[in-house]
VEXGU-600002 format. One record per residue (C-alpha): chain; residue in three letters; x, y, z. Coordinates in nm, 4 decimals, m for minus. Each point is the difference from the previous one (the first is absolute). Example, Ala and Ser with C-alpha at 12.3 -4.5 7.8 and 13.67 -1.06 7.14 Angstrom:
2
 mol type       c1       c2       c3
   A  Ala   1.2300  m0.4500   0.7800
   A  Ser   0.1370   0.3440  m0.0660
// end
This chain:
450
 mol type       c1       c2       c3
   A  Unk  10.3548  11.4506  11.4676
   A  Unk  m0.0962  m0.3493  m0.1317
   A  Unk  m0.2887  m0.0171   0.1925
   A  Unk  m0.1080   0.3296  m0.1311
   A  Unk   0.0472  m0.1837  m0.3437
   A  Unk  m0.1738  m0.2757   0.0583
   A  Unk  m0.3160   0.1951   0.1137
   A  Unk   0.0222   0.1622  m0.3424
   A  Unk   0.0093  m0.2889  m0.1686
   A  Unk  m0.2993  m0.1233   0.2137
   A  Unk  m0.1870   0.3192  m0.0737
   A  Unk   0.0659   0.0250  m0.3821
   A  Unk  m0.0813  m0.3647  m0.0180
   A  Unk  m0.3271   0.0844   0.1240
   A  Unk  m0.0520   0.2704  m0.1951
   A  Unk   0.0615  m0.1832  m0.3218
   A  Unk  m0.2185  m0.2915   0.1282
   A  Unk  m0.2772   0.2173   0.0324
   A  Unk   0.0561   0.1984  m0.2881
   A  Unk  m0.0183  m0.3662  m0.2190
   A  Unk  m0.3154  m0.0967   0.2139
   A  Unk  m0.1746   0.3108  m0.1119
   A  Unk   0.1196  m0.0332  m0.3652
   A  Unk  m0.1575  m0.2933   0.0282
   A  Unk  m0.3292   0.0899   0.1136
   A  Unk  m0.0683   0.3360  m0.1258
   A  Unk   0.1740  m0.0807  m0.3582
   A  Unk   0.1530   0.3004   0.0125
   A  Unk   0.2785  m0.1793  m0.3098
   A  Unk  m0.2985  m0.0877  m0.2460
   A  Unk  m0.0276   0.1964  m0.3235
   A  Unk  m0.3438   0.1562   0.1740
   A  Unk   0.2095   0.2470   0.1680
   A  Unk   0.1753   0.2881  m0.0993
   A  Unk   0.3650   0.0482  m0.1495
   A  Unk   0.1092   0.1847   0.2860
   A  Unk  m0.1966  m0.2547   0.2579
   A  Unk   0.2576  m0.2306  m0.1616
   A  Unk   0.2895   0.2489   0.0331
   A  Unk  m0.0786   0.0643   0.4007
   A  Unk  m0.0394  m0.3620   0.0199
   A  Unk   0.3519  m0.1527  m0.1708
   A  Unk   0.1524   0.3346   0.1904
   A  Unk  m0.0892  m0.0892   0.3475
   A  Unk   0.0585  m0.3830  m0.0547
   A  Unk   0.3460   0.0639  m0.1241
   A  Unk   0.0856   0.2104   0.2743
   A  Unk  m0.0840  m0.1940   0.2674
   A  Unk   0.1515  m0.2851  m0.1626
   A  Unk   0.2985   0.1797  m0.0118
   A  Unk  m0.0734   0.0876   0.3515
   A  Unk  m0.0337  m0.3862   0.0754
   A  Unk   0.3705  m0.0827  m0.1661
   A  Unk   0.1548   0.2895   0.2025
   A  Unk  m0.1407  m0.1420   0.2739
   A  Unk   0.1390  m0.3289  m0.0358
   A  Unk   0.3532   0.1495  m0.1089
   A  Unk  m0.0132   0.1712   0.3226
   A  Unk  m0.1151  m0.2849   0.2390
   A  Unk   0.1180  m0.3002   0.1659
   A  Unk  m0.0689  m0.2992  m0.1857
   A  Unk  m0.2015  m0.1585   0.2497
   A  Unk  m0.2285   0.2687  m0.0644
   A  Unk  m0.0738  m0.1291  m0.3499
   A  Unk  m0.1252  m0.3322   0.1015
   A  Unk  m0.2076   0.1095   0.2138
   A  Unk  m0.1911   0.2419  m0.2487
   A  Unk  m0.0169  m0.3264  m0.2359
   A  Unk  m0.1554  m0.2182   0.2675
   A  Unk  m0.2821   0.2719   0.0271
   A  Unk  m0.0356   0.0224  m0.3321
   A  Unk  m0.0966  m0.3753  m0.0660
   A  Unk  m0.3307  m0.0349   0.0893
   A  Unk  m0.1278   0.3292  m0.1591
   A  Unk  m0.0449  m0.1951  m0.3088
   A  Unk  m0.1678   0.2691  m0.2871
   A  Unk   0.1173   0.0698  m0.3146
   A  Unk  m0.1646   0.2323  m0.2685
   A  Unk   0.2166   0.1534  m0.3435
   A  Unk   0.2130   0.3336   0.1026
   A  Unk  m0.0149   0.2186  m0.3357
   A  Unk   0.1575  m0.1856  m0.2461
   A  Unk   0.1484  m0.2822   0.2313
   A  Unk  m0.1091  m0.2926   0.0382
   A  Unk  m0.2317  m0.1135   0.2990
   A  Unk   0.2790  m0.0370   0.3009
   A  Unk  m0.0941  m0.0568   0.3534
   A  Unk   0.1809   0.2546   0.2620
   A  Unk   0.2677  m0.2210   0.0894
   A  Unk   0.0987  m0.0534  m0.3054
   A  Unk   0.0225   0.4074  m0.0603
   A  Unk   0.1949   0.0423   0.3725
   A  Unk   0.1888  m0.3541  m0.0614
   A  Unk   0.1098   0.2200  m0.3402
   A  Unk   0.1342   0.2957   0.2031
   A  Unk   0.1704  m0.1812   0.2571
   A  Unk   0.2072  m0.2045  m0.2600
   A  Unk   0.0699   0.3252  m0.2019
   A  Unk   0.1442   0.1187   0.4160
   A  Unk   0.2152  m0.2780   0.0225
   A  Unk   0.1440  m0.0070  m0.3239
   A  Unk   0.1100   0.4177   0.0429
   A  Unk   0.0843  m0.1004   0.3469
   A  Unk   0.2339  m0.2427  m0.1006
   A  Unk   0.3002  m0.0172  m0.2548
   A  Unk   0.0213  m0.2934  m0.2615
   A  Unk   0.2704  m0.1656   0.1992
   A  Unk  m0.1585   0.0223   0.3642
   A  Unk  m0.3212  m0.1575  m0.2239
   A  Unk   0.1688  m0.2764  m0.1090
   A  Unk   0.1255  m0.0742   0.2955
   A  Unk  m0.3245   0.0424   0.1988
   A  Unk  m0.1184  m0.2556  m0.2542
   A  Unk   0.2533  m0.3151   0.0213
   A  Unk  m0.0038   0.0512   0.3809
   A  Unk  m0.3269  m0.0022   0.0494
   A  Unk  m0.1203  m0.2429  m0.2592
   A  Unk   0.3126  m0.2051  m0.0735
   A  Unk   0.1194  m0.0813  m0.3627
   A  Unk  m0.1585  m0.2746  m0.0383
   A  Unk  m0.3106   0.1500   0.0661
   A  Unk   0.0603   0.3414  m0.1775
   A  Unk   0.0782  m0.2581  m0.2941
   A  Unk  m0.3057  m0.1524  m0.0103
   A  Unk  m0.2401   0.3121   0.0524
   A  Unk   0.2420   0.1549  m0.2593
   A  Unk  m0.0517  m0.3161  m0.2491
   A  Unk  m0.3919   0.0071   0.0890
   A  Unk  m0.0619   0.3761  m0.1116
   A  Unk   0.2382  m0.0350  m0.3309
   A  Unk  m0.1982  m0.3224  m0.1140
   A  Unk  m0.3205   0.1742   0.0684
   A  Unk   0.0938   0.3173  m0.1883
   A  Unk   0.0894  m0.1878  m0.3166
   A  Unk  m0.3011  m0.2170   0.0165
   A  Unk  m0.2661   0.3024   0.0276
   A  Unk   0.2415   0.1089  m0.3022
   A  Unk  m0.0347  m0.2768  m0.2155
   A  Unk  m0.3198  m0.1214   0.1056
   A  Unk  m0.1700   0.3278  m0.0048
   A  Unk  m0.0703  m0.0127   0.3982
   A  Unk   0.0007   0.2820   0.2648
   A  Unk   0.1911   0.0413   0.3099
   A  Unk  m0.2055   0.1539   0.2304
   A  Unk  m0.0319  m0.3168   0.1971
   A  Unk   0.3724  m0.1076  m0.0066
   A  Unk   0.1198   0.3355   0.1633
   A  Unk  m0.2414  m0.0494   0.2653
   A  Unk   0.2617  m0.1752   0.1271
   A  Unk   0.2703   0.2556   0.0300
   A  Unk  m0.2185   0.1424   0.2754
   A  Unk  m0.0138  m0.3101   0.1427
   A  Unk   0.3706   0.0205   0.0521
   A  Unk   0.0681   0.3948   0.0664
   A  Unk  m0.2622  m0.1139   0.2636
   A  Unk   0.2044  m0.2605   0.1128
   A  Unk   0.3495   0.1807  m0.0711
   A  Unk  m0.0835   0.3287   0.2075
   A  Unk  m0.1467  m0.2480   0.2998
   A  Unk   0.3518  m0.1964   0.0099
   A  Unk   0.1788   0.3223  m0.0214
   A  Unk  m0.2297   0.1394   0.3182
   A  Unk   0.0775  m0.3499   0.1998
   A  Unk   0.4043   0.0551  m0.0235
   A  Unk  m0.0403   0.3227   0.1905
   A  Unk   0.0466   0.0885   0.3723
   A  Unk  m0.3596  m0.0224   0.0115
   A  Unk  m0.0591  m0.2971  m0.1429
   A  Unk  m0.2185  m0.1382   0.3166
   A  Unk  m0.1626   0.3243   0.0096
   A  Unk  m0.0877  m0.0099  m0.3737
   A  Unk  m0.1817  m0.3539   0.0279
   A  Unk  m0.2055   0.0668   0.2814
   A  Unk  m0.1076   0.2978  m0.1659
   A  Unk  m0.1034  m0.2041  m0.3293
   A  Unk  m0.2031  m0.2813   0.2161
   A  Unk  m0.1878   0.2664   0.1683
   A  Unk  m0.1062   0.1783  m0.3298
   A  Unk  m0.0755  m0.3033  m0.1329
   A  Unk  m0.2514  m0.0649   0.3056
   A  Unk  m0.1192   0.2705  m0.0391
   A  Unk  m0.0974   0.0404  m0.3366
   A  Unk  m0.1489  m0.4108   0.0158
   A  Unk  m0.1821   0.1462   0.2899
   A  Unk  m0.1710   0.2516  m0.1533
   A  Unk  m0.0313  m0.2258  m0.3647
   A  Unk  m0.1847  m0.2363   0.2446
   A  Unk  m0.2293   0.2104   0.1762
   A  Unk  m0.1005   0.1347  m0.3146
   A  Unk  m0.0755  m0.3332  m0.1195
   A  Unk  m0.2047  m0.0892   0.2753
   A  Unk  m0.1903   0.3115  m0.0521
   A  Unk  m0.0659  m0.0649  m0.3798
   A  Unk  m0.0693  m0.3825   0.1204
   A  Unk  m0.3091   0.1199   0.2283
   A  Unk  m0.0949   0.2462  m0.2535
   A  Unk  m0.0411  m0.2386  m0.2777
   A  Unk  m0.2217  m0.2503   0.1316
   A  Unk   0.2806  m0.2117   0.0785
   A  Unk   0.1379  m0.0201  m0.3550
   A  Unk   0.3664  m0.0628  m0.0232
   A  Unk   0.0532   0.0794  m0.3329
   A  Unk  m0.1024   0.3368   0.1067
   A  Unk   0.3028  m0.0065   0.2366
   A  Unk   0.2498   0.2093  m0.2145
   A  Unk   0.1271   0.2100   0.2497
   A  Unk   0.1971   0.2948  m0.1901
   A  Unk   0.1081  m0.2913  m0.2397
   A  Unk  m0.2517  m0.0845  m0.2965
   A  Unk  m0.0342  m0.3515   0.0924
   A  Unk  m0.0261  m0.2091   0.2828
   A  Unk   0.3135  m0.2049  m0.0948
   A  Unk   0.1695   0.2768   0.0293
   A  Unk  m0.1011   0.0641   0.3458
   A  Unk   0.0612  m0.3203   0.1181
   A  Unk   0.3771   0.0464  m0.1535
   A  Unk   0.0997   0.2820   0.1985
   A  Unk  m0.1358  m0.0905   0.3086
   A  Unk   0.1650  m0.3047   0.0218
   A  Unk   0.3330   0.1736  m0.0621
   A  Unk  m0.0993   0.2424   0.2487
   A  Unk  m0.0470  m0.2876   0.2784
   A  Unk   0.2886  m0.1281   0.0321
   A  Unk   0.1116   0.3112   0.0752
   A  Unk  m0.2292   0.1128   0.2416
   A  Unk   0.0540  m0.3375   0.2052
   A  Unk   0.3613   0.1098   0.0188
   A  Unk  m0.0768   0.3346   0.1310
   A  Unk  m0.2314  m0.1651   0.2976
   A  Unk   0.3182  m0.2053   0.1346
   A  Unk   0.2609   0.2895  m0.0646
   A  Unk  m0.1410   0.3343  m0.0218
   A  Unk   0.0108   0.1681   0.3719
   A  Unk  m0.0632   0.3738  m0.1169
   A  Unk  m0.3807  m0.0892  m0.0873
   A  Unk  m0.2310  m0.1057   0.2648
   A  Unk  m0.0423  m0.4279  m0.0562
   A  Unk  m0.4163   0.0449   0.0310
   A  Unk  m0.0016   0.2243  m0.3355
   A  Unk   0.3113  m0.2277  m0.2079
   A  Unk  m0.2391  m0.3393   0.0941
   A  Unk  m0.3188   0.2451  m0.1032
   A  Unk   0.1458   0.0836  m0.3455
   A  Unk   0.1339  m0.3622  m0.0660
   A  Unk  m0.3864  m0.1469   0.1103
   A  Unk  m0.0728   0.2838  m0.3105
   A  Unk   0.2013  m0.1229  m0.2316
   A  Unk  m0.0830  m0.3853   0.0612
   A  Unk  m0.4133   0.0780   0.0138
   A  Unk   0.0745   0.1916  m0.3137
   A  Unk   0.2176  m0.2715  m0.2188
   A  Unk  m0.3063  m0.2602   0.1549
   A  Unk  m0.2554   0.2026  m0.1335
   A  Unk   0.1489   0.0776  m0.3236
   A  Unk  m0.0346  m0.3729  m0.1208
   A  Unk   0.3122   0.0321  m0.1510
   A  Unk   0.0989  m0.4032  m0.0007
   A  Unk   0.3207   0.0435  m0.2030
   A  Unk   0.1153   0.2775   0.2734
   A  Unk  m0.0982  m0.2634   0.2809
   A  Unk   0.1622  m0.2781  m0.1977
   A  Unk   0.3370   0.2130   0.0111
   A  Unk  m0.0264   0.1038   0.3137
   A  Unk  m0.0334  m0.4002   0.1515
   A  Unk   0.2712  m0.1085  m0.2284
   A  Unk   0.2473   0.2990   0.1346
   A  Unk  m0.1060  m0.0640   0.3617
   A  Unk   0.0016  m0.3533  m0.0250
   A  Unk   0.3136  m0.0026  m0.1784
   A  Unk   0.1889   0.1986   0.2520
   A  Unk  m0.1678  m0.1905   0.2938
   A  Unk   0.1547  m0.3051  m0.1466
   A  Unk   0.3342   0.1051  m0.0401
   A  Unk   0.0753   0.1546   0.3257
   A  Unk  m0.0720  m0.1151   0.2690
   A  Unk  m0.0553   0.2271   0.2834
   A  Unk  m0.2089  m0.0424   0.2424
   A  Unk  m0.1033   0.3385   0.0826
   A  Unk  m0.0856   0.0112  m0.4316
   A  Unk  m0.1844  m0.2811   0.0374
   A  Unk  m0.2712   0.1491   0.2948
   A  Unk   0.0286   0.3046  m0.2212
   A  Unk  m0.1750  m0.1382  m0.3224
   A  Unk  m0.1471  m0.3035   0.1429
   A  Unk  m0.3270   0.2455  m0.0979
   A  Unk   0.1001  m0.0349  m0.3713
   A  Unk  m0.1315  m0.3810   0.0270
   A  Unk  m0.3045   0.1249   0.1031
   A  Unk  m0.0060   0.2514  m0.2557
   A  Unk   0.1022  m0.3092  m0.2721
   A  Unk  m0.3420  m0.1683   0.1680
   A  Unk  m0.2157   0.2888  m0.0763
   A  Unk   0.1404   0.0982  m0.3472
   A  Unk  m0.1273  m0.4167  m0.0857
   A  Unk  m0.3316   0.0757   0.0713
   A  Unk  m0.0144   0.2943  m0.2020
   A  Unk   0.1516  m0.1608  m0.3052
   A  Unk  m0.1982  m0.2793  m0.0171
   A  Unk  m0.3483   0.2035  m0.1439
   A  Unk   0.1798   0.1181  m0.2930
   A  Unk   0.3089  m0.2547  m0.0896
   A  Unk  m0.1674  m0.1572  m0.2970
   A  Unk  m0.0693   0.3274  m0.1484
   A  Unk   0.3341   0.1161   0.0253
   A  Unk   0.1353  m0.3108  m0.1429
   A  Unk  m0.1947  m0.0220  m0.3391
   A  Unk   0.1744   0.3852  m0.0708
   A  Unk   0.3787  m0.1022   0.1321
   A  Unk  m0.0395  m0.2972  m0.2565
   A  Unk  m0.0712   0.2479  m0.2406
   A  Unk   0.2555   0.2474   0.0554
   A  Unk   0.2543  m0.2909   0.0593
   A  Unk  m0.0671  m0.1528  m0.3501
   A  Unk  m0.0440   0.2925  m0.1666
   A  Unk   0.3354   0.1092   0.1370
   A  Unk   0.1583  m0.3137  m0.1307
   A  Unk  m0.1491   0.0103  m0.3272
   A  Unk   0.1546   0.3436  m0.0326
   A  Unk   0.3142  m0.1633   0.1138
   A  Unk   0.0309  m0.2663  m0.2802
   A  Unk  m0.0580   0.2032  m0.2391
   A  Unk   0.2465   0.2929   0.0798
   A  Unk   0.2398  m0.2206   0.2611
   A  Unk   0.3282   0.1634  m0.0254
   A  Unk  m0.0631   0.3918  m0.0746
   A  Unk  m0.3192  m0.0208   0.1531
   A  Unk  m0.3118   0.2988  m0.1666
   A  Unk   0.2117   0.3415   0.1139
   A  Unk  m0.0362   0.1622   0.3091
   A  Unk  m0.3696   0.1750   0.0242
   A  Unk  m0.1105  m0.2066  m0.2920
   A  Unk  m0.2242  m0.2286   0.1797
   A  Unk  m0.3051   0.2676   0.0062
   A  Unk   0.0205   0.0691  m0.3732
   A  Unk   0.0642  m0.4031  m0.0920
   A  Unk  m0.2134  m0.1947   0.2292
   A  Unk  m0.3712   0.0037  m0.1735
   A  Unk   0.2121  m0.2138  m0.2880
   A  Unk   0.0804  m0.2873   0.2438
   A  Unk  m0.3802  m0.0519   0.1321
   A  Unk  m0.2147  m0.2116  m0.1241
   A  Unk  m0.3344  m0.1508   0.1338
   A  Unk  m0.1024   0.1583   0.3599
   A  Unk   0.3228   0.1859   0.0927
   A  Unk  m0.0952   0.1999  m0.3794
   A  Unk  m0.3405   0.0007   0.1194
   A  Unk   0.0936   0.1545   0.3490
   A  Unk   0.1717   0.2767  m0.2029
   A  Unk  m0.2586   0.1139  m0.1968
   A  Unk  m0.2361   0.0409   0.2780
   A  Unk   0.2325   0.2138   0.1611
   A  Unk   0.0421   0.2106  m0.2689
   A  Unk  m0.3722   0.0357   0.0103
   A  Unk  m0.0990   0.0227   0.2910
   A  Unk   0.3086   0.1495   0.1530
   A  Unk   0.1635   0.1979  m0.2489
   A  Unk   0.3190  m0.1341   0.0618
   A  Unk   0.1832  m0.3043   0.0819
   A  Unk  m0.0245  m0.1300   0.3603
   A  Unk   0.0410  m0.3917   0.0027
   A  Unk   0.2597  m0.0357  m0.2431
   A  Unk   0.1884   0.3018   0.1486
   A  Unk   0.3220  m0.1994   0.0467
   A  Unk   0.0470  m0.3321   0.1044
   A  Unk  m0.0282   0.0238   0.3881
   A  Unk   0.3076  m0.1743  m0.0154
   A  Unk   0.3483   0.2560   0.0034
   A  Unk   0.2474  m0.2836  m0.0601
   A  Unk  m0.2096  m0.1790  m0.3137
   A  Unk  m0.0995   0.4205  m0.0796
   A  Unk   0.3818  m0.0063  m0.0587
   A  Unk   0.0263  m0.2780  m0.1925
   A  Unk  m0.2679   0.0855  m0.2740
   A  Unk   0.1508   0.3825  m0.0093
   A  Unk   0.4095  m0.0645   0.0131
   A  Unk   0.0286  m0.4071  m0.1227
   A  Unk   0.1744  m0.1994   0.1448
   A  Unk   0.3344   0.1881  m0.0569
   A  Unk  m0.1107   0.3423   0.1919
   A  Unk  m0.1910  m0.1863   0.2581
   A  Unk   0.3264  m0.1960   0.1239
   A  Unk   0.1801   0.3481   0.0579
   A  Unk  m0.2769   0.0963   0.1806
   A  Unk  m0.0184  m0.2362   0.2249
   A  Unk   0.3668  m0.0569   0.0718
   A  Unk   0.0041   0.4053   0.0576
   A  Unk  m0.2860  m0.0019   0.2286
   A  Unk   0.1482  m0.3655   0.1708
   A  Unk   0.3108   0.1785   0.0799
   A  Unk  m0.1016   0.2736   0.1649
   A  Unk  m0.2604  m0.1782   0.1936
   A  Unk   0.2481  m0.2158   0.1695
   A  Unk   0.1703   0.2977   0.1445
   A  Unk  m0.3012   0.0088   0.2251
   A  Unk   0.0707  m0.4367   0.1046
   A  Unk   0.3690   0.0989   0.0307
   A  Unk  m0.0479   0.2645   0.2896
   A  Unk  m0.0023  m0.0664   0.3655
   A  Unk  m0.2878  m0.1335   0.1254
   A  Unk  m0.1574   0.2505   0.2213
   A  Unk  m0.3284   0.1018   0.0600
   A  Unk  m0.0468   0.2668  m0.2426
   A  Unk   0.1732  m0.2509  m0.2723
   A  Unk  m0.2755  m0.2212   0.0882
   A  Unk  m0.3084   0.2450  m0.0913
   A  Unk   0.1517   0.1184  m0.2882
   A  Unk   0.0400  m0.3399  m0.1153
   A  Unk  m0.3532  m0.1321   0.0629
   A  Unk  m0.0794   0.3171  m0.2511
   A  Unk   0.2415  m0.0927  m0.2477
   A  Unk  m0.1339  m0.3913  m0.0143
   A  Unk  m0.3500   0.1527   0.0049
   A  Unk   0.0707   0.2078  m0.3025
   A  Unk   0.1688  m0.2590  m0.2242
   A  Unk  m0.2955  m0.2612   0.1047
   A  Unk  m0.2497   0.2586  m0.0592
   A  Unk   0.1048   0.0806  m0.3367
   A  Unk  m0.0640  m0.3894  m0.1320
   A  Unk  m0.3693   0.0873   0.0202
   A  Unk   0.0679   0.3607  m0.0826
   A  Unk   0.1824   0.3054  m0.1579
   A  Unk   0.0614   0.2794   0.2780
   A  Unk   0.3062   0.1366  m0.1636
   A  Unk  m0.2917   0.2456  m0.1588
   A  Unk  m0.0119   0.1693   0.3171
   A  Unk   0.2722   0.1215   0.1539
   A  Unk   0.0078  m0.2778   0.2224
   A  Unk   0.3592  m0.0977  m0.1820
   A  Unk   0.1470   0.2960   0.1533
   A  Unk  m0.1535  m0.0582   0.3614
   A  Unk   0.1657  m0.3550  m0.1023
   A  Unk   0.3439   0.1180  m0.0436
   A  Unk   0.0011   0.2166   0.3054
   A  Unk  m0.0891  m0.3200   0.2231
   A  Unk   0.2816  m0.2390  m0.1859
   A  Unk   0.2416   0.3318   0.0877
   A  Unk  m0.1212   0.0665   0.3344
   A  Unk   0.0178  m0.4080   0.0897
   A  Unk   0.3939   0.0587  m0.0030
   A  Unk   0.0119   0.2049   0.2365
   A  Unk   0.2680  m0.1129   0.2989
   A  Unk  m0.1170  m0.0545   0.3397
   A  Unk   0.0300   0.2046   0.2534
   A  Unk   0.3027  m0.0973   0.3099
   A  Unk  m0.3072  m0.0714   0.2620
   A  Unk  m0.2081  m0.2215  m0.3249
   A  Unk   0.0342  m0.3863   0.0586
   A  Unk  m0.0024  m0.1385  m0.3622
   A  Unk  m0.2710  m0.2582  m0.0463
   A  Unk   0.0883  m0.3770  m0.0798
// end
């Protein structure tokens, strides 16, 4: 019966997936169309939305991370009707929250919540959300970006609820393997538009706009992958070291150097801290890796610098001025021109003529200083407590090898996000899967790691 479910939910998903894509391309929403275009259209959205929520009522919850995983890297978003422009995992992430809140009564919710999160955690999130709803309030902000992050942790809820089961092991082999998968098949395509463009890596976007983004997701993929080449017996070993070889030729090609950075810290970080001599053979080819990510910095470091300076000062500027309350959350957009002066101001207008919109001063490529001009110093501190606590679930768990991908993907994330925002995507939610997933307990026949 639940596996009947879950291949509705897998088949409805689709369905609205391609129904979006198509809206999307065809503009069948725009006000060239008819009235009843637009009727047909809402109709058959809402139904198989509600087709999508019955489907997650229905199924096990394992089932709903793994439609979220797929979901990831088909990054699109284009306005539904009178919605704003939402990207399909946000829409499914919608239904599946709606599921589990008819699935479950107030009381079995709240106690889903403190056991899974803790109350000092809970607290903290709790604390994070209030401050930011009163400072959009009184500082005429928005929220969209703050409840980005209650996917982020339904993502990571539903995943720690999936690990507690009788098929916990089960479960987290699954998740690697999709994961491999889906950075296989991210990197081949990125290789493909590599070759295509003359060997132009900004032209490596994958399904992603941007080749940051690329470089992101593959190197949480990795990780992953490696695990399934020393654990994974279903799949034949020649095919889990092809789609790992993928994923790393992808992520090279990409040039994403804040990805790479991440990725060397996590590794390195891990290597340091246990070990195991069987761990250390194993990414003894991330020093190599380090080697070859040096070379490819070096041509464009200086370049790089002169705009981090920028952003960086900026940032702080913004800072002084507003250091406690910080502009609102979403204000930076509509308040940054008045804080350049000089060449940043110069860079702005240029865009706005040449590129009809914004593009270097987008944000601050920086998600922890981001923070600090949007929420002050005041929201920013919740924040990071929030996020701190959570994280170190993942450093508390026993060291196995799965615990050991996931958190060479978590330390990638946070270090990638000091030279760049990727809680845009819905890379936060991949994010909160892994710092879930990274808890799960070893198996009898696992040796823990030291």
């Amino acid at each position: 019966m639940k596996n009947r479910a879950a291949w509705r939910l897998y088949i409805s998903a689709a369905l609205f997936y391609s129904l979006l894509l198509a809206n999307r391309y065809f503009e069948w929403g725009s006000p060239l169309h008819s009235p009843l275009q637009h009727i047909l259209l809402m109709s058959g959205a809402a139904a198989l939305w509600m087709s999508c929520l019955m489907g997650f009522f229905f199924s096990e919850i394992s089932s709903w991370v793994y439609v979220l995983i797929v979901l990831i890297p088909i990054e699109f978003s284009y306005p539904f009707w009178k919605l704003p422009s939402l990207t399909p995992i946000d829409f499914l992430g919608m239904a599946a929250i709606a599921a589990f809140a008819l699935k479950n009564r107030w009381m079995v919710w709240k106690q889903d919540l403190l056991t899974i999160f803790g109350a000092w955690t809970l607290s903290a999130w709790i604390s994070f959300f209030l401050y930011a709803c009163l400072s959009a309030y009184f500082l005429h902000g928005n929220l969209r970006g703050t409840f980005r992050w209650g996917l982020f942790l339904f993502g990571y809820l539903v995943t720690a609820k999936a690990i507690t089961g009788p098929t916990a092991q089960t479960f987290s082999k699954t998740v690697c393997r999709l994961l491999a998968i889906a950075g296989s098949l991210i990197g081949a395509l990125a290789v493909a538009q590599y070759i295509t463009s003359g060997c132009d890596y900004m032209q490596v976007t994958g399904t992603f706009r941007q080749h940051n983004s690329v470089g992101m997701f593959l190197s949480l993929c990795l990780p992953a992958a490696w695990y399934g080449c020393l654990s994974l017996e279903e799949s034949p070993i020649a095919l889990r070291f092809f789609e790992t070889g993928l994923i790393l030729i992808g992520l090279i090609l990409c040039y994403s150097r804040g990805a790479w950075m991440g990725l060397v810290v996590g590794s390195l970080t891990v290597f340091m801290t246990r070990r195991n001599i069987q761990l250390s053979f194993s990414w003894i080819g991330g020093f190599v890796f380090a080697l070859v990510i040096i070379m490819f910095i070096g041509r464009h470091i200086r370049a790089d610098i002169n705009g981090r300076n920028w952003y960086l000062k900026i940032g702080f500027d913004i800072i002084k001025a507003h250091p406690w309350f910080g502009l609102g959350p979403g204000n930076y957009a509509s308040q940054i021109k008045s804080y350049l002066t000089g060449e940043p101001a110069l860079l702005y207008k240029l865009d706005l003529i040449y590129n009809n919109g914004i593009y270097f001063w987008i944000h601050l490529h920086n998600l922890y200083l981001q923070y600090l001009v949007e929420y002050g110093l005041t929201g920013a501190t919740f924040f990071f407590c929030a996020l701190g606590l959570l994280v170190s679930k993942a450093f508390r768990s026993d060291p196995t090898w799965l615990n050991t991908a996931c958190l060479i993907s978590i330390i990638g994330f946070l270090v990638h996000n000091l030279v760049d925002i990727l809680a845009v995507n819905s890379f936060d939610v991949l994010f909160g899967i892994l710092i879930a997933l990274a808890q799960t307990t070893a198996s009898p026949q696992e040796t823990p790691l030291l």
